[in-house]
N, C-alpha and C positions, 0 to 999 in steps of 0.2 A: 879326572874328568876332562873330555876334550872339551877346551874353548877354542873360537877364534876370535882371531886377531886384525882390524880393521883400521888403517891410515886414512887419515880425514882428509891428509895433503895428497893422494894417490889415487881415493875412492877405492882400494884393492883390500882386500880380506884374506888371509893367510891362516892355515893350519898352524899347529902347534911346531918348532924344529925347521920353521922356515929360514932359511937365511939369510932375510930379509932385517937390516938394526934402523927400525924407521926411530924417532925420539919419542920418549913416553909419554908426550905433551901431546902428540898427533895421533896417538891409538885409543881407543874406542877396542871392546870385547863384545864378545857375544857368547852363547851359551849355543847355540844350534848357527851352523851356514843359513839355513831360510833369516832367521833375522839378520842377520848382514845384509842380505841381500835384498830386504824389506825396505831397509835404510838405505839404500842405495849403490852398496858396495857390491863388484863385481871380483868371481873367484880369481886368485893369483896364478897365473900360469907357470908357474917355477913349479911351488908347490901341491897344486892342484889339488886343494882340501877337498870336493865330490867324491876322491879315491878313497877316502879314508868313514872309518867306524865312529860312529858317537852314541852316544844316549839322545834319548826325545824325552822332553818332559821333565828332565830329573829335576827332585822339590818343587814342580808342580803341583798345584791341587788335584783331589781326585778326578773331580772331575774332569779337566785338561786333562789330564792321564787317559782315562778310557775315551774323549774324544781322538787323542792323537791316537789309541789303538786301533779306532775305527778308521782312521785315514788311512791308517798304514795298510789294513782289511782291503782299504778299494773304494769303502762309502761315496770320497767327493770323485770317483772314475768317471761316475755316471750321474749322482746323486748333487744337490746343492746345499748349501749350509743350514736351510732349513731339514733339508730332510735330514740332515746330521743333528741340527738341534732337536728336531723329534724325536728321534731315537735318544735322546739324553734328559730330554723335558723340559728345555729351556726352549728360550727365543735367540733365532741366531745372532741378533744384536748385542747380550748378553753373553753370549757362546765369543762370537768377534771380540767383545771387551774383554776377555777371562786373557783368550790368547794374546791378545797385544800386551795387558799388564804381565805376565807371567812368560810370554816365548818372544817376546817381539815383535809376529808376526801373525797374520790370520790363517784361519784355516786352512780357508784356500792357495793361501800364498804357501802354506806348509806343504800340502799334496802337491804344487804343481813345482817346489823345490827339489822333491823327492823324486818326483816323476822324471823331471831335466837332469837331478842330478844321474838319476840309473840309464838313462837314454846319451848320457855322455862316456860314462864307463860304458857302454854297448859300441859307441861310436871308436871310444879307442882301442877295447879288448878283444872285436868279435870282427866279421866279414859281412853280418845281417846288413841289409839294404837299408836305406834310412827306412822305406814305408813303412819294412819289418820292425826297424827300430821303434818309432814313432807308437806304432799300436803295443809292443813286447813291454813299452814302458808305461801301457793305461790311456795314451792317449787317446781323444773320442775321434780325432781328425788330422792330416794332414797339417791345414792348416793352423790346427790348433799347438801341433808339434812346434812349427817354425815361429810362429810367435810368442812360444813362451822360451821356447830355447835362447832366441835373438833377447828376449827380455831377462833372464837369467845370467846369459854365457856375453850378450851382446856378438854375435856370431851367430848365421846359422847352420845346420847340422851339417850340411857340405864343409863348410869353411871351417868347420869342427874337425870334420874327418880327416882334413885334407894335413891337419895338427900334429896327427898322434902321432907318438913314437914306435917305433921298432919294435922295441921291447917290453912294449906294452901286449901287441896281436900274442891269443891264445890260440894256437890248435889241438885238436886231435884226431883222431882216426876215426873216432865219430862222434857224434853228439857234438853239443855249443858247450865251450866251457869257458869258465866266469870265476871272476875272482870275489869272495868271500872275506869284505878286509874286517879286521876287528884291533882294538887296541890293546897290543901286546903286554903281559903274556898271556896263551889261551892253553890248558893242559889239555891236550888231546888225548894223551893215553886215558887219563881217567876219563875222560869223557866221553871215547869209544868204549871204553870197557864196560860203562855203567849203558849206554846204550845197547849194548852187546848182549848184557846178564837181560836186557828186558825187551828184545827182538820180538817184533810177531813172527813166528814161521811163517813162510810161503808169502808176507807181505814185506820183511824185513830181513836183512844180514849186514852182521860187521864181520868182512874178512881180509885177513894182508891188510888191517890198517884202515880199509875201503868203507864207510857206511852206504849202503845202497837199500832202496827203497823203491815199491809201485806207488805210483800217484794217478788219480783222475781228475782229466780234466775238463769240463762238459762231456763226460759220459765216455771222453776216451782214455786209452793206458797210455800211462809214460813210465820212467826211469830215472830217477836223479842219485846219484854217485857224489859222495862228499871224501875228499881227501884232508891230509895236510897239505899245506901251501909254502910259504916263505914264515919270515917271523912276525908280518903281520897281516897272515889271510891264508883262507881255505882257497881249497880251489871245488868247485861246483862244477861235474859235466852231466850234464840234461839232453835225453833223449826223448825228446816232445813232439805229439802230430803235426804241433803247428805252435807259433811264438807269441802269438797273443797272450797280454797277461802276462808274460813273464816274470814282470816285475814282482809279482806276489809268489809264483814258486821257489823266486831267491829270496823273497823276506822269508818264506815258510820254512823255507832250510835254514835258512840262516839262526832263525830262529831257534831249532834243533839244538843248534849248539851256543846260542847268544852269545853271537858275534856283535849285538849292538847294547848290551849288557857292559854296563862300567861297575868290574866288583870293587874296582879301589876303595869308596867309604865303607864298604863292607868290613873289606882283610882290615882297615885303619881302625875300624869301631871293634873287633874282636880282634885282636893282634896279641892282646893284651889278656883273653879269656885263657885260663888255665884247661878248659880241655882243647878249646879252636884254636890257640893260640900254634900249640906241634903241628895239628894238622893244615893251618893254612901256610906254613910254611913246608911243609912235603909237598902241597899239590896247588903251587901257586898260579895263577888264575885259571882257575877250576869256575865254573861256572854253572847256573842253576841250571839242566836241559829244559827246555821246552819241547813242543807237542806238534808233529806235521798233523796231524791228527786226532783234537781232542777227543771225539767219539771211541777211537779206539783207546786211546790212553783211559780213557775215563772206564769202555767196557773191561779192561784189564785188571783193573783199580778195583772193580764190585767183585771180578772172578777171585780174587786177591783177598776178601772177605772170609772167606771159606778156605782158601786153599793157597800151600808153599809155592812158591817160583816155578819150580818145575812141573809141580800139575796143571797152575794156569798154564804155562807154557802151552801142553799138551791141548789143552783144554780149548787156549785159542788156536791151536792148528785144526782142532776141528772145529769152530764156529767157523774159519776161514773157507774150509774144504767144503761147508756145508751151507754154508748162505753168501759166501765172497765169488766175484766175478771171476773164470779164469783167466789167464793169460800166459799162455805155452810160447816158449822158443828163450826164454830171456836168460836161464843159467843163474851161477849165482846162489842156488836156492828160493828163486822169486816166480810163485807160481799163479798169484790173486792178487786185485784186489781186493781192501778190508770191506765189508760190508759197509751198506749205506745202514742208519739208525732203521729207517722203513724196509730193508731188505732181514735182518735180523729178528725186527720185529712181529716177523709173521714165517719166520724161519722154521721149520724143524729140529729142536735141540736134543733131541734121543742122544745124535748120536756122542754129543760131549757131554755124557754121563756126569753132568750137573747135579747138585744135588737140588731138592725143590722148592727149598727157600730162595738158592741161588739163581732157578734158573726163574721162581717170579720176579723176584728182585731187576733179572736182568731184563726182562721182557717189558718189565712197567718204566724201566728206562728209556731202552731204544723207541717205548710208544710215546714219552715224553718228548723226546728229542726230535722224531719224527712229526712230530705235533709242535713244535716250538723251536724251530733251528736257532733260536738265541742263546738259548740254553747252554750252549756251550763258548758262546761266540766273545770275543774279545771286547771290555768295555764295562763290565760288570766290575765291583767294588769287593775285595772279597769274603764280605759278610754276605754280600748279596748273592756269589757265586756260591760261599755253602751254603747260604740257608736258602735256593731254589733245587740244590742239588739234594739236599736233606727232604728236600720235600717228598721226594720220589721214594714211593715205601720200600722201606728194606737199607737204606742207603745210610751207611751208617757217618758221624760227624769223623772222623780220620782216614773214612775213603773221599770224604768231599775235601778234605784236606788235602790229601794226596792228588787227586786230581789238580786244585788250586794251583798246588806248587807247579807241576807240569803246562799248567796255563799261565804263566807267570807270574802270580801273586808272592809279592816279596814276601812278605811276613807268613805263608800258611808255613805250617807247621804238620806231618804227620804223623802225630806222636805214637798213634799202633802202628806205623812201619814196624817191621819186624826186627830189623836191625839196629831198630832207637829204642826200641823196648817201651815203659812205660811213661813216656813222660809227662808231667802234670804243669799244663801252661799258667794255672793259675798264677796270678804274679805273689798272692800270698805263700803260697806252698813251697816258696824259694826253691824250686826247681830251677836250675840251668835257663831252660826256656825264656823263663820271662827274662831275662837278660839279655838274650839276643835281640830282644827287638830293636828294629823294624825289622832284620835281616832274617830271619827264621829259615825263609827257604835255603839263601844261603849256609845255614848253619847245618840244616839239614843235609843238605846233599854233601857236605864235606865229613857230617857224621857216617852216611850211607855208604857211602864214597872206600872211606877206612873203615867198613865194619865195625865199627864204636857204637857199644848200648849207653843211654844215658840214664837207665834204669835205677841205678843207684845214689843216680845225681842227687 
């Protein structure tokens, strides 16, 4: 797990590998940069901790947990701690107390860490103007930029720029590209591969290595390309109408392949498991994927129900063809985007020869989600994610499982996956399962991963 690391005698905060031997009488740790910097300390210019991947929240309670998910979402971009504590049902004064016992730091001190730190990686990786920077990183204003930046970095974004190094600036031929850091190691192969078996047609491809994908954003197409990078980061090139927000299309990738996921307690807590134990060492930091798109993750999940990999496949090339937006010229295999929940909802599904459980099933979905965009949104607990997603008829408890996992619930488990066969969580039933807890997803996807049933566990 990334800490850092904070001289009382310096006021400076450092990454993990700094080369910095202050005495261990003058340090002070923290669990996230925001609280460092809550407490007064300003980042270390040597090693420049903003560059780097951590965890948010970890051993948090739940509820800090889907708070920080909402932050990370955008909530405080525009929104204020109340409107953040209403959406969780508390009062923001209790919301402020949860975060200072448990991160260090408040809310808003969290969002506007995250926001300076991604607008400083913009300042040294990218050519964007600061204005561009400023708004690409959430900010509401101008000025709101230069006074949190000054109050973060002590520096403002000019005197920021004027910083970077050399070998820091990204080009290419087209598109902004951006680096994706995460804490080494990340196994790409399986990580492309298991994205690869589960592509939408015409909205997804892994090729030569490449994950490429359509995104909208207010209403328009883009493009995001995910590579490997060095040993500790992807590289991200986005081809976007315009840079506002950005900061959320690089957590949403990022995301894809959890880049800010620390499986370390995981591999530590099954290391030792006689079936997890081979596979986490064959596919060491292998990570749970997550979802650019839970609505489509989720509609894939119900089609998944009824039918093998390869007919959903089929299946969502025609829900694509047949209610998704086009968008010709982009190569690739990338010809749509996925449908909105209200676009499918009132779609015509003849022509992907559904069958008619499936295709009520699917329909009383997309009307739910279309009626309730929370439904899929980050911040939910994940009892509460299945049993609202259970609620929708036809929706069976190991497709809401499935989905969970893909929304990043540590623990769901999708025991009718096809390739886990039948597993029984009960923790009586001494099944495998109940052992893994909290880590389930993790166990999962490293089952999936190697084709391993635990049917006979």
């Amino acid at each position: 797990m990334t800490t850092f690391s904070a001289v009382v005698t310096t006021g400076i905060y450092c990454r993990p590998g700094c080369g910095a031997k202050p005495l261990a009488e003058n340090v002070k740790t923290f669990e996230l940069a925001a609280g460092a910097e809550a407490a007064g300390f300003r980042a270390c210019l040597r090693c420049r901790p903003y560059r780097v991947a951590g965890p948010v929240a970890a051993g948090a309670p739940e509820l800090v947990c889907r708070a920080v998910q909402l932050i990370i979402a955008g909530v405080l971009d525009s929104g204020t701690e109340a409107v953040l504590g209403a959406r969780l049902a508390v009062s923001p004064r209790h919301l402020r107390r949860l975060f200072r016992d448990h991160l260090g730091v408040t809310p808003d001190g969290l969002a506007r860490s995250r926001r300076a730190h991604f607008a400083r990686r913009l300042l040294d990786d990218s050519d964007l103007t600061v204005a561009d920077i400023a708004f690409a990183s959430g900010f509401g204003s101008l000025r709101q930029f230069n006074r949190d930046m000054k109050l973060v970095f002590r520096a403002s974004p000019v005197e920021l720029r004027s910083r970077r190094r050399k070998a820091d600036r990204l080009a290419a031929d087209g598109g902004l590209v951006l680096r994706l850091p995460f804490s080494p190691p990340l196994h790409w192969e399986a990580l492309s591969a298991f994205l690869a078996e589960r592509a939408v047609p015409g909205v997804e491809s892994v090729r030569d290595s490449v994950y490429r994908r359509t995104i909208s954003l207010d209403g328009e197409a883009g493009v995001i390309e995910v590579t490997r990078g060095g040993d500790d980061h992807l590289l991200l090139t986005a081809h976007l109408p315009f840079w506002e927000g950005l900061i959320h299309v690089v957590e949403r990738a990022g995301r894809v392949f959890g880049v800010d996921a620390d499986p370390a307690p995981a591999e530590a807590g099954l290391a030792a498991d006689p079936v997890l134990g081979p596979l986490l060492r064959a596919r060491p930091g292998l990570r749970v994927p997550g979802a650019w798109g839970p609505f489509e993750i989720a509609v894939a999940a119900v089609l998944g129900q009824d039918s093998g990999r390869p007919r959903v496949r089929r299946q969502l090339a025609a829900l694509v063809g047949v209610a998704g937006r086009p968008v010709p010229g982009l190569g690739h295999g990338l010809t749509h985007l996925f449908p909105s929940a209200r676009m499918l909802a009132g779609a015509d599904l003849s022509g992907a020869r559904l069958s008619a459980a499936t295709e009520r099933t699917l329909r009383a979905f997309a009307a739910a989600v279309a009626a309730d965009e929370t439904l899929l949104e980050p911040g939910a607990s994940l009892a509460g994610c299945t049993a609202a997603l259970t609620a929708v008829p036809g929706i069976e408890p190991g497709t809401a499982q499935e989905i969970a996992l893909r929304l990043g619930h540590a623990d769901a488990f999708p025991a009718t996956e096809r390739t886990l066969g039948k597993t029984v969580l009960d923790p009586d039933a001494g099944r495998p399962a109940a052992a893994w807890h909290p880590w389930r997803a993790f166990a999962a996807t490293h089952l999936i991963t190697a084709g391993v049933s635990t049917s006979d566990g």
